[in-house]
MIDOSE-1310 file (N, C-alpha, C; in nm, 2 decimals, decimal comma, always signed):
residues 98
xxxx	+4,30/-0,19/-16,46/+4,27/-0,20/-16,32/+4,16/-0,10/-16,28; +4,13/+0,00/-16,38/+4,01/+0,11/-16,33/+3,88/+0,03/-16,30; +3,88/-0,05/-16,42/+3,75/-0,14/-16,43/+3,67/-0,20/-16,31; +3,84/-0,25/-16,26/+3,82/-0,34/-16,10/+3,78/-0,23/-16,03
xxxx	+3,82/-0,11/-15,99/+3,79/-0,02/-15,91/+3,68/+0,06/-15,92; +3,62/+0,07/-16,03/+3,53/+0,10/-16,01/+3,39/+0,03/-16,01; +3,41/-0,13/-15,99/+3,34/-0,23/-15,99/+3,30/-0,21/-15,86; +3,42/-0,25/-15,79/+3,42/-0,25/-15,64/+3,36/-0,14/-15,56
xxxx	+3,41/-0,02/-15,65/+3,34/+0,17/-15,61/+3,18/+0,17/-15,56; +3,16/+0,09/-15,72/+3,00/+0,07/-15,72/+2,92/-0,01/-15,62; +3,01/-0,15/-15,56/+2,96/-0,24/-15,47/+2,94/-0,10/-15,32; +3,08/-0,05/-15,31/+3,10/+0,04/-15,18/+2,99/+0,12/-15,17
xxxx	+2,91/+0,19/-15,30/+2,80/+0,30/-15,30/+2,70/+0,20/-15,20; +2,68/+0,07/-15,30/+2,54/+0,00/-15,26/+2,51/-0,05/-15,13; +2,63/-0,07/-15,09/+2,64/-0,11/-14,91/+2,66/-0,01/-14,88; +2,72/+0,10/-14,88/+2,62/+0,22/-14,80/+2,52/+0,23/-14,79
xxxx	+2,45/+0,27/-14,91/+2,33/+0,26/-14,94/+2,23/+0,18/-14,86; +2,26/+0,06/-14,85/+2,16/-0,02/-14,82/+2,19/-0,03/-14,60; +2,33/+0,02/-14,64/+2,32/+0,03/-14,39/+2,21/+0,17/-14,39; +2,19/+0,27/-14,50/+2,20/+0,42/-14,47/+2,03/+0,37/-14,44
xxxx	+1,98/+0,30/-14,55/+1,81/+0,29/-14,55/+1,75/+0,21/-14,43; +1,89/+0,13/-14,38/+1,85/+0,04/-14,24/+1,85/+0,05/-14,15; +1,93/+0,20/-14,12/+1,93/+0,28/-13,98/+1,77/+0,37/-14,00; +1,75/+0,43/-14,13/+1,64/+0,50/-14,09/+1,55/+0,41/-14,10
xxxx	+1,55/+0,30/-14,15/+1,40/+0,18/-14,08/+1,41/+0,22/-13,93; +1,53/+0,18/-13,89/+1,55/+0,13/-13,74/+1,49/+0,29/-13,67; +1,52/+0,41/-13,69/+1,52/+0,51/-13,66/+1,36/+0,56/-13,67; +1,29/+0,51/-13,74/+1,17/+0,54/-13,77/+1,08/+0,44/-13,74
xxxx	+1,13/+0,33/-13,67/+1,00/+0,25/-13,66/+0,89/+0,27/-13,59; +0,91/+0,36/-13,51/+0,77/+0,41/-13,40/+0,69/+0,48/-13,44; +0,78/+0,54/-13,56/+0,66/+0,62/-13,67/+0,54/+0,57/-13,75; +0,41/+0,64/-13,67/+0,27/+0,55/-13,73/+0,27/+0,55/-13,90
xxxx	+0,23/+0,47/-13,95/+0,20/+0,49/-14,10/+0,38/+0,47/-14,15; +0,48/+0,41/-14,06/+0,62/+0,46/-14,17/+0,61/+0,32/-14,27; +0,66/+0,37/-14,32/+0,69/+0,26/-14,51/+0,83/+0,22/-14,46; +0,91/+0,10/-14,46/+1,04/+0,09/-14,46/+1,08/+0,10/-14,56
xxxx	+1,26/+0,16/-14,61/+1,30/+0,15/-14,72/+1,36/+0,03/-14,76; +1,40/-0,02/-14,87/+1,46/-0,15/-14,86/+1,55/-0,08/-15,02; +1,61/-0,17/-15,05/+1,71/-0,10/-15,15/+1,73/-0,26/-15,25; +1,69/-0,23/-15,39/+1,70/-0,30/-15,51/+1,81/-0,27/-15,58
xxxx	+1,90/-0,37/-15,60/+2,04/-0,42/-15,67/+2,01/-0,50/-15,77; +2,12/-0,44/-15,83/+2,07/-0,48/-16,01/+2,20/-0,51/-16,06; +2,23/-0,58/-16,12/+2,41/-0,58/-16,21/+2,39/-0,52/-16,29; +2,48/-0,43/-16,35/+2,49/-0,34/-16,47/+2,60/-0,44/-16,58
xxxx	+2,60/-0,43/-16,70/+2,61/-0,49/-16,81/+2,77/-0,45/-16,80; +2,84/-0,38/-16,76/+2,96/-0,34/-16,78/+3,03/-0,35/-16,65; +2,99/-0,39/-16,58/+3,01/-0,45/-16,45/+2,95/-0,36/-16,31; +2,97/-0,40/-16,21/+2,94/-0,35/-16,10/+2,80/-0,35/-16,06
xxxx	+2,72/-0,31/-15,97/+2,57/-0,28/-15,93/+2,53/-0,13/-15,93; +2,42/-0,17/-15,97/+2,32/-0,04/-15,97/+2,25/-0,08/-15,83; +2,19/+0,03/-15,74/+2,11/+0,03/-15,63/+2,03/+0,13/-15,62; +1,93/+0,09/-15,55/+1,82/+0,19/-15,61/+1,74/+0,17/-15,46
xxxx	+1,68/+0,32/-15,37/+1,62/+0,26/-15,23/+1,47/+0,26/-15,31; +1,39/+0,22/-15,28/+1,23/+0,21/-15,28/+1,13/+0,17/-15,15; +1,03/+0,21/-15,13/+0,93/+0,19/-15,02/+0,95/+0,04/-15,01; +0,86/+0,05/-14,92/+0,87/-0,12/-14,86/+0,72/-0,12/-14,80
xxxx	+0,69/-0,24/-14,75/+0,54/-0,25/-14,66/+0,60/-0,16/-14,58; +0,44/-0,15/-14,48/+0,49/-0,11/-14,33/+0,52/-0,15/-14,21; +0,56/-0,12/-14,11/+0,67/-0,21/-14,03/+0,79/-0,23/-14,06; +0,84/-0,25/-13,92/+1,01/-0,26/-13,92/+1,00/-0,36/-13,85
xxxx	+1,09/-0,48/-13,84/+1,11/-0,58/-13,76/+1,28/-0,60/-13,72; +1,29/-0,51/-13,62/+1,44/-0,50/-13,61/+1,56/-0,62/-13,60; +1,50/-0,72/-13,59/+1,59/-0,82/-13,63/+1,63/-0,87/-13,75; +1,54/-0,85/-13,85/+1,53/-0,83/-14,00/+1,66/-0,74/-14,04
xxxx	+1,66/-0,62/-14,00/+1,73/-0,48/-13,97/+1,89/-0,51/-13,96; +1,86/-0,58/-13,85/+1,99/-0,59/-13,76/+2,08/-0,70/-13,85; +2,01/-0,83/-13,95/+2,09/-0,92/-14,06/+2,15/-0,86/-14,17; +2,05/-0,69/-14,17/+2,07/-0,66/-14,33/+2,21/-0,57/-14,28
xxxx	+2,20/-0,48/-14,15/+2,34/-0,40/-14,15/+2,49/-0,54/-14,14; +2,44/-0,62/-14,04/+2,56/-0,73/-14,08/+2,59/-0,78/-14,23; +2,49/-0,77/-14,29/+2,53/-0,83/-14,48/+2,58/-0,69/-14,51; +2,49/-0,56/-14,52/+2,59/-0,47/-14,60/+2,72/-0,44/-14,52
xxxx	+2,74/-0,46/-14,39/+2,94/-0,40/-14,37/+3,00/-0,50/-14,42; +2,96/-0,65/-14,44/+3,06/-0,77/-14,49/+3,10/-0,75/-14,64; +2,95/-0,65/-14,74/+2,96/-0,64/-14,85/+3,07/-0,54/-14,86; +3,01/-0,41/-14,80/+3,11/-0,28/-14,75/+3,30/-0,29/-14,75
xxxx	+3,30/-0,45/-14,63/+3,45/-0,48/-14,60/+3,47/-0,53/-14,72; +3,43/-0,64/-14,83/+3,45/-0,71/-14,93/+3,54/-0,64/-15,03; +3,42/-0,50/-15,04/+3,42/-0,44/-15,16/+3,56/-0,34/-15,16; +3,56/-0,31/-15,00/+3,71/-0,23/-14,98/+3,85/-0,33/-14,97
xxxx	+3,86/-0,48/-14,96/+3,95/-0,52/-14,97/+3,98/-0,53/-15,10; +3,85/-0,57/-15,21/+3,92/-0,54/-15,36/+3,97/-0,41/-15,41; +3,93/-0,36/-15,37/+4,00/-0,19/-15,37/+4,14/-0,17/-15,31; +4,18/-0,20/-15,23/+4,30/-0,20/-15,19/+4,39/-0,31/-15,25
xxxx	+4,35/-0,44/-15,28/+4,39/-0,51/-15,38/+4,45/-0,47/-15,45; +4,34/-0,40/-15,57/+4,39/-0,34/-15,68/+4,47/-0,23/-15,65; +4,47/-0,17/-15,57/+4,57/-0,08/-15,54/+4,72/-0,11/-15,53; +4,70/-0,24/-15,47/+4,87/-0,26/-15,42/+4,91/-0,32/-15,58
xxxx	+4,83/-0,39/-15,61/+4,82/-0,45/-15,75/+4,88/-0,37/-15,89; +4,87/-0,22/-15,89/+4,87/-0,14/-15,95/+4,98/-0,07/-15,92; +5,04/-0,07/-15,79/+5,16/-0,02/-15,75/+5,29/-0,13/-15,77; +5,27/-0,26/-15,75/+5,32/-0,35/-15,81/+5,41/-0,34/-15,94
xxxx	+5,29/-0,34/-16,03/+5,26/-0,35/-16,17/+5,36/-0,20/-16,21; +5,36/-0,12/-16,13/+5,46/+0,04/-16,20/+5,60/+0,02/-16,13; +5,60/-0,02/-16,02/+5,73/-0,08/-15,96/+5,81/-0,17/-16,06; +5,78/-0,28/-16,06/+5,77/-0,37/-16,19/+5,86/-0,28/-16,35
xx	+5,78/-0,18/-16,40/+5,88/-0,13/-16,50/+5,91/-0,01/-16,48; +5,90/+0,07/-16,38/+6,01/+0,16/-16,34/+6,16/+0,12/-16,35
């Protein structure tokens, strides 16, 4: 079960990651010359995602912004329901042979 949990752990980092880089777009757009960040996800070979923020053009287009915080809290909620899953899953499982 750690496997699952830390699959999921890793999803929960990357959706933070990726609301945290989309409020400072949103936060920074009036700033002349700002670069947005955008955040690259990668599957790791042993499961879970790697994320990584990097520059972006310039400009912010806050409706762009506003899709990406709605995808990362759905990923965010996703990732915490497998986590709690596994949790009840694992309390189950010691119930079971107690």
């Amino acid at each position: 079960m750690t496997a699952i949990a830390s699959i999921a752990q890793s999803g929960l980092q990357a959706a933070q990651q990726r609301l945290d880089a989309s409020a400072h777009n949103v936060a920074n757009q009036q700033t002349a010359g700002f670069r947005r960040q955008q955040v690259a996800q990668q599957a790791v070979p042993e499961g879970g995602v790697r994320a990584q923020t990097q520059r972006g053009p310039e400009g912010v287009a806050l409706e762009e912004e506003a899709v990406e915080q709605i995808g990362a809290s759905y990923a965010y909620l996703a990732n915490l329901q497998v986590l709690r899953t596994s949790d009840r899953m694992q309390g189950t499982l010691l119930d079971e042979r107690a």
